[in-house]
C-alpha positions in Angstrom: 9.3 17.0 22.5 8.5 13.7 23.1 8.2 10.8 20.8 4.9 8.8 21.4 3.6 6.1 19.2 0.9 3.2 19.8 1.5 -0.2 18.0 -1.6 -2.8 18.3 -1.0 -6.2 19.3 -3.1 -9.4 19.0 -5.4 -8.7 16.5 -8.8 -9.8 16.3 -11.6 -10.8 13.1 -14.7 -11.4 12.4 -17.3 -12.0 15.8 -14.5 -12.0 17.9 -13.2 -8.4 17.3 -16.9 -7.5 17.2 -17.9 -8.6 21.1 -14.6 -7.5 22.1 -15.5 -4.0 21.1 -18.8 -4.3 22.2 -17.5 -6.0 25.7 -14.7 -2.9 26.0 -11.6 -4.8 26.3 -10.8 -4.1 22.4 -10.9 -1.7 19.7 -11.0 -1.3 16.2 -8.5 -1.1 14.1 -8.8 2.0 11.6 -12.6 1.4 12.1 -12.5 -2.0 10.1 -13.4 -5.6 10.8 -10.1 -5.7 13.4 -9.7 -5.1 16.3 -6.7 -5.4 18.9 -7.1 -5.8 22.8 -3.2 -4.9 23.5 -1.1 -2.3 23.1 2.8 -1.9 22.9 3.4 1.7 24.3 6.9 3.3 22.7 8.2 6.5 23.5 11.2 8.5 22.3 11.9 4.8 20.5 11.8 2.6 24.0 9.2 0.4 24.6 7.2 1.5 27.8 5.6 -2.4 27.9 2.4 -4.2 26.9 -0.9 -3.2 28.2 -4.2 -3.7 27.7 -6.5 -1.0 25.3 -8.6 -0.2 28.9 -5.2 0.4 30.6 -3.7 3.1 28.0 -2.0 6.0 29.6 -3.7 9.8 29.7 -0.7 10.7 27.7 -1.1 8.3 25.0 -5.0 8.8 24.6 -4.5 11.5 22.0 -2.8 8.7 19.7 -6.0 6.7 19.9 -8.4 8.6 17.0 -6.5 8.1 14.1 -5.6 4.2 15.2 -9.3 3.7 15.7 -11.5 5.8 13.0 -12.0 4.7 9.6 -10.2 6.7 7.1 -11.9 8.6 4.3 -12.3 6.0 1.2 -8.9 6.7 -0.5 -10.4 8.0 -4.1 -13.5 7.8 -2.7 -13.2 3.8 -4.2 -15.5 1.7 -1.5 -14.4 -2.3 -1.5 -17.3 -4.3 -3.4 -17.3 -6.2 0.0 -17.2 -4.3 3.7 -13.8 -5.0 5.0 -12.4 -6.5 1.8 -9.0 -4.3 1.0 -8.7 -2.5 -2.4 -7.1 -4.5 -5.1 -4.7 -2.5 -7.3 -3.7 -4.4 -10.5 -0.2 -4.1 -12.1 0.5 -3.0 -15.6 4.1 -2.7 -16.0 4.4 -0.4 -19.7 8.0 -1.1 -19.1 10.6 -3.7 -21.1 13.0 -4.2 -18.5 9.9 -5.0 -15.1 11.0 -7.9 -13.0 8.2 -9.4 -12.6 6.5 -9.9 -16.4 9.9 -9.3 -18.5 8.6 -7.0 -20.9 5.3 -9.0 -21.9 3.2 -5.6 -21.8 5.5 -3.2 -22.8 3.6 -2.3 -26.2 0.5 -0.5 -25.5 -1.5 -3.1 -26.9 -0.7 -5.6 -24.7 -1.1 -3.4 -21.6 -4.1 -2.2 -22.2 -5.6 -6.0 -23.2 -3.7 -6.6 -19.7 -5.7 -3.7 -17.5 -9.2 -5.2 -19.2 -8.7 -8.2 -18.1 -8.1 -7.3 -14.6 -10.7 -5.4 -14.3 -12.8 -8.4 -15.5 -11.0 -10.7 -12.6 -12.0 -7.7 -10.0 -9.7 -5.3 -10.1 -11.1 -1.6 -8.2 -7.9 0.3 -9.5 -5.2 -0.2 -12.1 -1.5 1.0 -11.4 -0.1 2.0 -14.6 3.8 2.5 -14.8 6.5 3.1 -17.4 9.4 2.7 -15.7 11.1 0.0 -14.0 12.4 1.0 -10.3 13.5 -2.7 -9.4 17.1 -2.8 -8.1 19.7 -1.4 -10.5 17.2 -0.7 -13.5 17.9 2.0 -15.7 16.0 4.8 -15.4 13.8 6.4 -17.8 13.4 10.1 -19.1 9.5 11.4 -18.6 9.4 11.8 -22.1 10.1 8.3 -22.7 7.9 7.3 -19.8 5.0 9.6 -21.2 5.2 8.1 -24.4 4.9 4.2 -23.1 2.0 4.8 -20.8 -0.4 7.5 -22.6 -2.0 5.4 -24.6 -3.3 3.0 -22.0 -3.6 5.6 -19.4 -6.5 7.2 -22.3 -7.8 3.9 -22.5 -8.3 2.0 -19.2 -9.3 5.5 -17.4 -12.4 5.6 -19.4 -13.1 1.7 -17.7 -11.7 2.4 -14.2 -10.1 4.8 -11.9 -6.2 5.0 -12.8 -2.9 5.5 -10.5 0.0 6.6 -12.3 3.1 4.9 -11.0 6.1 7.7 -11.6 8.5 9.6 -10.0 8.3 12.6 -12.5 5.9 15.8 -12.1 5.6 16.2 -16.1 4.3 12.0 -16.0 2.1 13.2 -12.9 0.4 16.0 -15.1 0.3 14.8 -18.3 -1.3 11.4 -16.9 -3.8 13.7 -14.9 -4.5 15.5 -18.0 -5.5 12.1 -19.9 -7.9 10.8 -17.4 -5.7 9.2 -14.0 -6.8 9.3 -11.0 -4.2 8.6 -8.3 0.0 9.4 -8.3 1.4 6.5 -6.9 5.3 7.7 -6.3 7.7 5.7 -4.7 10.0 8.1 -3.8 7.2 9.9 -1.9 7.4 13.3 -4.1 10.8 13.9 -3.3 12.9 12.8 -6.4 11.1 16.0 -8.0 10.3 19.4 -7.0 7.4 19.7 -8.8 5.3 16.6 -8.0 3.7 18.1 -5.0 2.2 21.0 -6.6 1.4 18.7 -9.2 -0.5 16.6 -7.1 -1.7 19.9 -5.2 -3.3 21.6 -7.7 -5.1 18.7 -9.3 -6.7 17.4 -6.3 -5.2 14.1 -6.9 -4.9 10.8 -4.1 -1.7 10.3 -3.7 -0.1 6.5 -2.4 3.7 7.8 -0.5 6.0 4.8 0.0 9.1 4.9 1.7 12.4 4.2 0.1 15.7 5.6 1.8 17.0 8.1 -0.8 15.0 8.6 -4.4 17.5 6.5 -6.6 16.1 3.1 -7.2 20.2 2.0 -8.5 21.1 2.2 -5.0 18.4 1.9 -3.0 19.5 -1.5 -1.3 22.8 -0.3 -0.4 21.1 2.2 2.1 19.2 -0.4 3.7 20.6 0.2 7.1 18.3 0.7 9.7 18.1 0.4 13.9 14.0 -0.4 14.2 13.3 -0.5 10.5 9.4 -0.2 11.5 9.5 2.8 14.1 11.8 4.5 11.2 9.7 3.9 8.2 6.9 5.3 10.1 8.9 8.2 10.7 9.4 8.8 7.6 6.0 8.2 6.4 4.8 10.7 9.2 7.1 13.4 8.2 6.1 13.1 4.4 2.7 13.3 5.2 2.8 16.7 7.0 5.4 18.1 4.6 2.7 17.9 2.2 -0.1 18.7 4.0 1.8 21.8 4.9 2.2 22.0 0.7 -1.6 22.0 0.3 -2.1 17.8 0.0 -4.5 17.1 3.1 -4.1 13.8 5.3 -7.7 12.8 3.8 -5.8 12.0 0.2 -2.7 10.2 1.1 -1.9 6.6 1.1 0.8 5.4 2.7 3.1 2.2 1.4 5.8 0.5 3.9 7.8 0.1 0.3 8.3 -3.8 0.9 11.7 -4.5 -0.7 12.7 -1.2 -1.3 15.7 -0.9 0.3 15.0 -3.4 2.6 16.2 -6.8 3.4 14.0 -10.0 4.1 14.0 -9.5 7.9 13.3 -5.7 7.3 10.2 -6.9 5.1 8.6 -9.2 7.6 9.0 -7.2 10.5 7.0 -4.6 8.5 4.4 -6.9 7.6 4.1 -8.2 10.9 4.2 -5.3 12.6 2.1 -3.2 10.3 -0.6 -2.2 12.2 1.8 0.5 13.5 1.4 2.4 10.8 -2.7 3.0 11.0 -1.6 5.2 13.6 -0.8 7.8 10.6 -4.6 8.2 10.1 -4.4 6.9 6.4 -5.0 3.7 4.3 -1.9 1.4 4.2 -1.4 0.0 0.7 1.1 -3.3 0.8 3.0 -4.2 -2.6 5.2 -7.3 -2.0 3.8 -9.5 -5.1 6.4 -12.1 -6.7 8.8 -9.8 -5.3 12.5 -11.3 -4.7 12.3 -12.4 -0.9 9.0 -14.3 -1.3 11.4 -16.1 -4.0 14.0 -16.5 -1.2 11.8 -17.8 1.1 9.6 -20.2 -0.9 12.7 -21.3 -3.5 11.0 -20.0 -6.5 13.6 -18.1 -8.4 11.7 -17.4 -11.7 10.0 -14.0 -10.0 6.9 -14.9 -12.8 6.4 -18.0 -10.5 5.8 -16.7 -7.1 1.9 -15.8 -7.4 1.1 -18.8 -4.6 3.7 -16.8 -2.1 2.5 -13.6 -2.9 -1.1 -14.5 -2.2 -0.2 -15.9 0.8 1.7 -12.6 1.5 -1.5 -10.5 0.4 -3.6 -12.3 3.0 -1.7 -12.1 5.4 -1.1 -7.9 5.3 -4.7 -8.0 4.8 -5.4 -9.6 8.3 -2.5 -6.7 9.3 -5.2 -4.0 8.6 -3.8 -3.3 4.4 -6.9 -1.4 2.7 -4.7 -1.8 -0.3 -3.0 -4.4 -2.1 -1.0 -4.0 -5.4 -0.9 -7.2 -7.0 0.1 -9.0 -10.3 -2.5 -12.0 -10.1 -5.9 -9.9 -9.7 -7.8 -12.7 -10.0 -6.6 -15.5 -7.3 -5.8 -13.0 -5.0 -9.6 -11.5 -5.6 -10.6 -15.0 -5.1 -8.3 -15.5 -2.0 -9.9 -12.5 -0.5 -13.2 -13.4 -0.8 -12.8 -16.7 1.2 -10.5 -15.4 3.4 -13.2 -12.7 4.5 -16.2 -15.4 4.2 -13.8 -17.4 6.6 -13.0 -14.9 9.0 -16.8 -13.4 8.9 -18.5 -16.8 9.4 -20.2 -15.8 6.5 -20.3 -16.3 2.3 -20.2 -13.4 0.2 -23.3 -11.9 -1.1 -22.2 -13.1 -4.5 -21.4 -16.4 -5.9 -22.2 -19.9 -4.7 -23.1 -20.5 -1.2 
């Protein structure tokens, strides 16, 4: 069977993307504020050349749907601000996280940590109790279970809740207490149980892609021939697996797993080639904040330090077509967002000064 896939090039915003819609020689991108007037066509991995959107081949127009509708509101969570992606805070109920080094690993602390994002504009909070950084030790469910209940109690009661695990017993028992949203980076596969888990309560679930399920030696498999034709791959494969297992398109999230076995070119050809993946039909959720290659590239080894390279990195998978962004600094990147949209719109924000 043949291989066909649809990648968008030259993306439009704001009033351009709108008269080039209107005017037919563009179309939106997952139904949001982008839209692209070219096309690269790839079949059975080979490019087939760069047209324009009016020039699209008959057998290629079935592709066009789920690169063009909006997706369902993952969790049902609308933006505050129409085209404005999601912003997923990061509490890390971990000793050993990269990024923070431990400073919200009592329960206390993360919970005094989820408030506050929420206060700086926050729509969901990621809640994790184990480290999945390169070489990390990993971390028994009951261990993890007993870091992140207490704030999971907590900040569900203020906002909806993604449990970040790889475990079916953290999936249920995080359910049970009031989350929302799995958020699994091995994409249900490091345990049998997580997608009836996730089946039988109904639950969003974000599916990144990481070659094999062991964080520890993740970035020895980072071999790859087109590292963005086989991520999507992957991510298409997952995603009917499970909607064979009773998880339906409508609920899924897909993540490009940005420095998950990946090296910095692998990285930014995903983010600049991410509109590929709004082919899949679902929200594309990008987490590359303070991560190590924005350290790399900006010479800011403290990973605590990189929040101006991450922004930067948020906006930019934002323009991309991310309707999700997983973030450390809620705040400045909730404040980045809302002049990059005002920018791109021509227009201020309903809120705030003029």
């Amino acid at each position: 069977m043949t291989e066909r896939w649809i990648e968008p090039l030259g993306l439009l915003e704001g009033p351009a993307a709108f008269f080039a819609v209107r005017e037919g020689i563009a179309l939106p991108l997952q139904g949001g504020h982008a839209a692209f007037p070219l096309v690269r066509l790839i079949e059975d991995g080979a490019g087939r050349g760069i047209l324009p959107v009016t020039a699209i081949p008959d057998e290629f127009q079935h592709l066009l749907p789920a690169l063009t509708r909006r997706p369902p509101a993952f969790a049902g969570i609308e933006p505050p601000e129409a085209g404005r992606p999601l912003v997923m805070g990061i509490v890390n109920v971990t000793p050993d996280s990269f990024s923070d080094g431990g400073e919200t690993a009592e329960a206390a602390a993360a919970i005094a940590r989820g408030h506050a994002m929420l206060e700086a504009g926050a729509d969901i909070l990621d809640i994790g109790g184990e480290s999945t950084r390169p070489g990390a030790d990993p971390v028994t469910p009951e261990e993890e279970i007993r870091r992140i209940l207490p704030v999971v109690r907590d900040l569900a009661r203020a906002a909806p809740v993604s449990v970040d695990t790889r475990h079916a017993a953290t999936m249920a028992v995080a359910l049970e207490a009031g989350a929302e949203i799995v958020n699994d980076v091995t994409a249900l596969r490091h345990d049998g149980e997580a997608p009836r888990v996730v089946a039988g309560a109904a639950a969003p679930v974000v599916l990144m892609h990481m070659p094999g399920t062991d964080p520890r030696r993740m970035q020895a498999e980072a071999r790859y021939g087109d590292v963005v034709l086989e991520v999507a791959r992957f991510l298409r494969d997952r995603v009917e697996t499970l909607e064979r297992l009773g998880i339906p398109r409508g609920r899924i999230a897909l993540d490009p797993g940005i420095g998950f076995g990946k090296t910095m070119a692998h990285n930014l050809a995903l983010l600049e080639r991410l509109p590929l993946l709004a082919g899949l039909g679902c929200p594309v959720l990008v987490g590359l904040s303070r991560k190590r290659f924005l350290g790399t590239i900006a010479g800011i080894p403290a990973a605590g330090q990189r929040m101006v390279p991450s922004i930067a990195g948020a906006l930019f998978a934002a323009s991309r077509g991310a309707a999700i962004l997983r973030v450390h600094d809620v705040a400045e990147t909730v404040q980045a967002l809302a002049l990059w949209r005002a920018a791109a719109t021509g227009a201020p924000p309903e809120h705030g000064p003029g």
